[in-house]
C-alpha positions in Angstrom: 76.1 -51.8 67.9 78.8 -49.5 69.1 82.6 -49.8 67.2 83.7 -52.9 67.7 86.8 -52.9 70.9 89.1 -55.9 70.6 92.1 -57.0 72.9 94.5 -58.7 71.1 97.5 -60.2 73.7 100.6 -61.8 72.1 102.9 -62.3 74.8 106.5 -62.2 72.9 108.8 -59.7 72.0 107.6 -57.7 68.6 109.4 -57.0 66.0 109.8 -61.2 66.0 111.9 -63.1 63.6 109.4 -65.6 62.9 106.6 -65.7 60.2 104.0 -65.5 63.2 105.0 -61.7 63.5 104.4 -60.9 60.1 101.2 -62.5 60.7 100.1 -60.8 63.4 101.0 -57.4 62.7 99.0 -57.4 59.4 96.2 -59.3 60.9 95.5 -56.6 63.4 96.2 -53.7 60.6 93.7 -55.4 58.6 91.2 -55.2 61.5 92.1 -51.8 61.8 91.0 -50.7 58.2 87.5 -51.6 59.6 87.4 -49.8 62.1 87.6 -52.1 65.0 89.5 -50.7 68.1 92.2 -52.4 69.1 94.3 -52.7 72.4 97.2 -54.5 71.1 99.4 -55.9 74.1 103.0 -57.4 73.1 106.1 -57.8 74.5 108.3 -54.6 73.4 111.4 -54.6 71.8 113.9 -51.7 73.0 115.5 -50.7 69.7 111.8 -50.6 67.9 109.1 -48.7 69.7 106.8 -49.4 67.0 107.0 -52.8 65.5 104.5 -52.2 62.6 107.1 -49.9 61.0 109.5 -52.8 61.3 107.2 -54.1 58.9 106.7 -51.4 56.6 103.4 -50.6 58.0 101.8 -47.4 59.0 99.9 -48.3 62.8 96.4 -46.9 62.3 94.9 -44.5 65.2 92.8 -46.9 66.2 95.5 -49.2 67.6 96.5 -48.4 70.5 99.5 -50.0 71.5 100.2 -51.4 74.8 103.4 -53.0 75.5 103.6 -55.5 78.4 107.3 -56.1 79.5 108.4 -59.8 81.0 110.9 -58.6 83.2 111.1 -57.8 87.2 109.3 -54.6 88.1 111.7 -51.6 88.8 114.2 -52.4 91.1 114.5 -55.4 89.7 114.9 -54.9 86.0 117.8 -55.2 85.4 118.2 -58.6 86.5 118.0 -60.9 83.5 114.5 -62.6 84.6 112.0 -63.0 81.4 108.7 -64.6 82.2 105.4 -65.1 80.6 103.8 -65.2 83.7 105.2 -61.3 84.1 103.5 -60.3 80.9 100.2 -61.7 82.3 100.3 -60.1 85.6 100.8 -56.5 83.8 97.6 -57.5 81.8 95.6 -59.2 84.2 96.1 -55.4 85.8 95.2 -53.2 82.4 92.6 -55.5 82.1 90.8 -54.8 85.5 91.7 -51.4 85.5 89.8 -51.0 81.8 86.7 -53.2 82.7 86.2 -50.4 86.2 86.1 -47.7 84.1 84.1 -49.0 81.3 86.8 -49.2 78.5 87.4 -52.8 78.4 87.4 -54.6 75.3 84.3 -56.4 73.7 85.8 -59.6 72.5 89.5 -60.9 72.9 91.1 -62.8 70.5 94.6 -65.0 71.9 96.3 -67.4 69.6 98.8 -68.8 72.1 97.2 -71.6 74.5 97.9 -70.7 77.6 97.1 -67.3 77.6 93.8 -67.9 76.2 93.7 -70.8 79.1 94.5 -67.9 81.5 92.3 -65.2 80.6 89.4 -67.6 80.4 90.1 -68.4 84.3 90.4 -64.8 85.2 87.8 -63.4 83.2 85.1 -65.6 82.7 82.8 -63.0 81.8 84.8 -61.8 78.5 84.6 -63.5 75.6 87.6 -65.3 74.0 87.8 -66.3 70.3 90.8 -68.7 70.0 92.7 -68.6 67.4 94.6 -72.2 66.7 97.6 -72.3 64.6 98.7 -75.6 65.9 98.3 -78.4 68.1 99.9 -77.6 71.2 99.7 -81.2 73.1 101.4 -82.7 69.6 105.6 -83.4 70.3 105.5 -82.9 73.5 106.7 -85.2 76.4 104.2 -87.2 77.8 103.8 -85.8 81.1 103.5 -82.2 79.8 101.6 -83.4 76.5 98.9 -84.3 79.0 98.4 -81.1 80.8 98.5 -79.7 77.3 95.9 -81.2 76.1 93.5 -80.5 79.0 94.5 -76.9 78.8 93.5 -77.2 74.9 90.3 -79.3 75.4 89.2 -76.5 77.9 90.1 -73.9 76.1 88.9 -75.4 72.4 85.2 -75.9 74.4 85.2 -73.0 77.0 86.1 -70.2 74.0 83.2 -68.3 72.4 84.6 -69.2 68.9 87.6 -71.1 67.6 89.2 -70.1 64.7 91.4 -72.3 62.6 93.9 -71.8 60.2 93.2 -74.8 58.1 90.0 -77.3 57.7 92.7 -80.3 58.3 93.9 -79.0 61.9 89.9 -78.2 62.9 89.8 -81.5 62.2 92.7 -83.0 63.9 91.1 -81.0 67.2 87.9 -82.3 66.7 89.0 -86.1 66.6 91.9 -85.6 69.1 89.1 -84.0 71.8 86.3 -85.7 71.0 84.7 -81.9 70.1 81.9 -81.3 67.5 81.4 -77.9 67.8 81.8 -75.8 64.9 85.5 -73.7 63.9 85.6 -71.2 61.5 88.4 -71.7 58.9 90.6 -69.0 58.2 93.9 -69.3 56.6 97.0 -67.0 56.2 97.0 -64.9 54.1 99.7 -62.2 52.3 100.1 -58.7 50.8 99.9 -58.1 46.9 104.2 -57.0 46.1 104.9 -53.4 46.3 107.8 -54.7 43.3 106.7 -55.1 39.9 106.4 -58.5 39.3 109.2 -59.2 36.6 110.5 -62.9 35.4 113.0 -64.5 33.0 110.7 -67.3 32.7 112.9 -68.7 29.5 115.8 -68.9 32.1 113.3 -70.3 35.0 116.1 -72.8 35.8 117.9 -70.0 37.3 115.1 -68.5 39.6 114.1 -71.1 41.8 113.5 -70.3 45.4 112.8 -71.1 48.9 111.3 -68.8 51.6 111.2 -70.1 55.3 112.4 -71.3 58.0 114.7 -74.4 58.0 112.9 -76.7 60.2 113.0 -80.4 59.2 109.6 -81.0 58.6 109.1 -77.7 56.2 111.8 -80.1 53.7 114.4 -78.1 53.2 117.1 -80.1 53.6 115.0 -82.2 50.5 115.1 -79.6 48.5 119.0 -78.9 48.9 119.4 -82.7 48.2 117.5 -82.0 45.5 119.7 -80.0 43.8 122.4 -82.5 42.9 120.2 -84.0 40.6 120.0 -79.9 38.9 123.1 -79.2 37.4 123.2 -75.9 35.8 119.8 -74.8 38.3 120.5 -72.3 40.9 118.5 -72.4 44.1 118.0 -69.5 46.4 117.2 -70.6 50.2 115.8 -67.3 52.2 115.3 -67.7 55.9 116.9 -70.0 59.2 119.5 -69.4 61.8 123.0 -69.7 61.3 123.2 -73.2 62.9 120.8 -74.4 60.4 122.1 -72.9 57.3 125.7 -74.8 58.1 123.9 -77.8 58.5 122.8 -77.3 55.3 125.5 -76.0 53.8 127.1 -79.7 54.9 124.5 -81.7 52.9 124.8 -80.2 50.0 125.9 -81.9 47.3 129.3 -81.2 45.4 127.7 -81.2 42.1 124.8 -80.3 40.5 122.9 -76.9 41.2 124.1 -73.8 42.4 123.0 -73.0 46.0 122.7 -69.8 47.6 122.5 -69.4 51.5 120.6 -65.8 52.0 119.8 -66.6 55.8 117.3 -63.9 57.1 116.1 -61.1 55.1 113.1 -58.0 55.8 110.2 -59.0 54.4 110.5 -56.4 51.9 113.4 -57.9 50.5 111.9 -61.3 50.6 109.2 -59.4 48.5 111.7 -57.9 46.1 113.2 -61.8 45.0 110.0 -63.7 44.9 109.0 -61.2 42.5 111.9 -61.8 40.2 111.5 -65.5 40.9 110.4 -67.7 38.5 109.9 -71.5 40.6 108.7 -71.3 44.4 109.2 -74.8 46.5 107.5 -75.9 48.9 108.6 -79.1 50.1 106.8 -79.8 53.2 107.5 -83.6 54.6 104.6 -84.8 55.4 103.3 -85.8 59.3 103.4 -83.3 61.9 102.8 -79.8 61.7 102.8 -80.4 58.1 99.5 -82.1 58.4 97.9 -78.9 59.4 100.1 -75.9 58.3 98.7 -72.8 56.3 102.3 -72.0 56.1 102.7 -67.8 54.5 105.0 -68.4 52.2 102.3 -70.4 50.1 100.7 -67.1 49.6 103.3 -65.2 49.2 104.6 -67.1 46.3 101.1 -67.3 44.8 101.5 -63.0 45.4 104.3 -62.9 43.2 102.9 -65.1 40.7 105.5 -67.9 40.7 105.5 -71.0 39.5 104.7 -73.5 42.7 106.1 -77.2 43.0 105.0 -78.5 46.0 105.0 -81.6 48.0 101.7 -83.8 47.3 100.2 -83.0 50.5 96.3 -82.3 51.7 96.6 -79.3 53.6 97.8 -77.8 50.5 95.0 -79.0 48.3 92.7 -76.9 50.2 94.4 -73.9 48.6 95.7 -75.1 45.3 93.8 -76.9 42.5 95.0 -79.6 41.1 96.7 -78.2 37.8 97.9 -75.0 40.2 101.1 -76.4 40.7 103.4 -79.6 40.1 103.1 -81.9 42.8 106.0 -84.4 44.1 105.6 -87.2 46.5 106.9 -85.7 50.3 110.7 -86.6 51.5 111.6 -87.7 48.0 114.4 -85.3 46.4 114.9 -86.9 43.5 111.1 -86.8 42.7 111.3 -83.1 44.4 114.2 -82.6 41.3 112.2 -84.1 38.5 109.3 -81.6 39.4 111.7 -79.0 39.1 112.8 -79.8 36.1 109.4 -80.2 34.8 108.2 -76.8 35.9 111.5 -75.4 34.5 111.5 -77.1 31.1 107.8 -75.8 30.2 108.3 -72.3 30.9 104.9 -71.3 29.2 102.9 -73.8 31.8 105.0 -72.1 34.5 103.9 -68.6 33.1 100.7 -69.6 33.2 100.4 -71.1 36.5 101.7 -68.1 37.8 99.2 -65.8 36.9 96.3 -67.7 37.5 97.8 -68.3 41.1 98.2 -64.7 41.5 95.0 -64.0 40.3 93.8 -66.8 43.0 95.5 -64.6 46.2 93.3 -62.2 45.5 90.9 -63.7 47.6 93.9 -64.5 50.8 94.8 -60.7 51.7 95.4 -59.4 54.9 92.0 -57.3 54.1 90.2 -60.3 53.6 91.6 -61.9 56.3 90.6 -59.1 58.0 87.2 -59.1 57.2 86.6 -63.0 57.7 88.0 -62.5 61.4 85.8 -59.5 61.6 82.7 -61.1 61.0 83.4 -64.0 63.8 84.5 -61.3 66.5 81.0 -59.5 65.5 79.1 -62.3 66.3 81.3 -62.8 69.5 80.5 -59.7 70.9 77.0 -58.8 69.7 75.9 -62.2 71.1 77.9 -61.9 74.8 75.5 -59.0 74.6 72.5 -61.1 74.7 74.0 -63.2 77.1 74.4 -66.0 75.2 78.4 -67.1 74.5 80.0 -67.4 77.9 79.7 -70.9 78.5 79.1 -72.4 74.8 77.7 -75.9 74.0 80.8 -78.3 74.4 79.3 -80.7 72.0 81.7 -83.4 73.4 81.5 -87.2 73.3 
């Protein structure tokens, strides 16, 4: 077959605060090492031209960059209109434009719902992998949860293959929709540090860290509670906006550990302190996205060869063995403290841990990322060739 051409859309602006552009950036680099060409279409920042250097990454020659503004056409852009629905029009014309003179893409990939819903109405005759990182129709109010779920049922049965980022959330689909058909599972993944990996593991009760956003059900605000139960510990929080970091800040407990408020950071940085890091949290309560998440951070601790204590959660099992990490009951701090302790207290264990996890990643790089996804766009395309992936067996009940 001829090289493989992929569009891949993600209609917001790039570089993007949020652990999905970190994702996608290196997702479509790692495609890129394969040769695939890509169009990539994203919403361009003014004060970053190219958003893979904003991640320390070179952009290969075979992606081609296409950014797709969300304001008002000229006159009008200067008026402070932002819209998805601009984005779509800009590449609802590319799209045409390449399909008439034979340069249209192969196989697109979309990871946001109603784009995918979108592009399956208007060209029918592409094939769409999905990508699902979540459950759109879950949270939301009840008269927009239910056009969000028939947009996902359509899209999870029209698409020529679904990928998901965890088994539990394929399955979650498949239950919530009735759907049987098969989803590939492919979880994040991470880069190996460009830092040398360095640890004071007989002072691990000083190195304990958390990388993420600070949303309520990632347990943040456990772990901080945690903390008064810690004295003498000092706990590093990376990541959240300044209205949750005061938030925080509030809870925290007069006594006990010592706990620093980094807010965000360049992923570089991040980098640069897991690697010195001795005890990674991640204290996920459990329910809601939580049921599903592949979160990066998971990786990216196992990168740097830290320590993990996690919350006892499913999702996470499908990563980490049993003995690859201590495990503490969700939304409990003071179990969430004990683990802590015990992680710090047996720094040898902790050592241990740590390489074997980092050893473990190995296997959950952007390459092979790259070269799972890969494999499932191949099969997209080459059968769309025979005909065969338009319309795919449903499969429902």
């Amino acid at each position: 077959m001829q090289r493989l051409r992929l569009l891949y859309p993600f209609p917001e602006p790039l570089p993007l605060p949020k652990a999905r552009g970190i994702q996608v950036v290196n997702t479509i680099n790692a495609l890129a090492e394969f040769d695939v060409d890509i169009d990539f279409a994203y919403v361009p920042v003014d004060s970053s031209p190219d958003p893979f250097m904003h991640y320390g990454l070179s952009k290969r020659e075979c992606v081609h960059l296409l950014p797709l503004s969300r304001r008002l056409p000229c006159p009008f852009e200067r008026l402070s209109v932002r819209s998805g629905a601009l984005f779509l029009w800009r590449l609802d014309k590319w799209l045409k434009a390449a399909n008439a003179t034979g340069n249209g893409p192969h196989v697109i990939l979309v990871r946001h719902l109603k784009l995918a819903h979108a592009l399956l109405q208007r060209f029918p005759q592409l094939p769409l992998a999905y990508e699902a990182h979540e459950i759109f129709s879950e949270g939301a109010r009840s008269a927009k949860a239910q056009q969000l779920a028939r947009l996902e049922k359509e899209v999870l049965t029209r698409s020529a293959e679904v990928v998901v980022i965890s088994g539990a959330l394929g399955q979650l689909l498949q239950e919530r929709y009735g759907i049987t058909r098969a989803m590939t599972v492919i979880p994040s993944a991470t880069s190996l540090p460009l830092f040398p990996i360095d640890k004071d593991w007989t002072n691990a009760h000083r190195h304990v860290i958390y990388s993420g956003s600070l949303y309520n059900w990632k347990g943040a605000q456990d772990l901080v509670a945690a903390g008064q139960w810690l004295p003498g510990y000092q706990i590093t929080l990376i990541g959240g906006d300044p209205q949750s970091i005061q938030a925080l800040r509030e809870q925290a407990p007069r006594e006990g550990a010592k706990i620093e408020f980094c807010g965000h950071l360049s992923h570089s940085e991040v980098q640069r302190r897991l690697a010195s890091a001795c005890i990674a949290v991640l204290p996920n309560r459990a329910g809601s996205v939580s049921a599903f998440t592949s979160p990066l951070k998971l990786f990216e601790y196992m990168a740097s060869g830290c320590a993990i204590v996690a919350t006892d959660l499913p999702v996470f099992h499908e990563i980490l063995a049993k003995d690859d990490a201590i495990w503490a009951p969700s939304a409990d701090p003071k179990a969430l403290a004990d683990a802590i302790r015990a992680s710090a207290e047996t720094p040898g264990q902790g050592e241990r841990q740590g390489a074997r996890v980092r050893q473990q990643v190995e296997e959950f790089t952007w390459q092979g990322r790259g070269k799972r996804l890969l494999a499932v766009l191949t099969k997209v395309a080459e059968n769309s060739k025979m005909g065969s992936t338009t319309t795919p067996p449903t499969d429902s009940h």
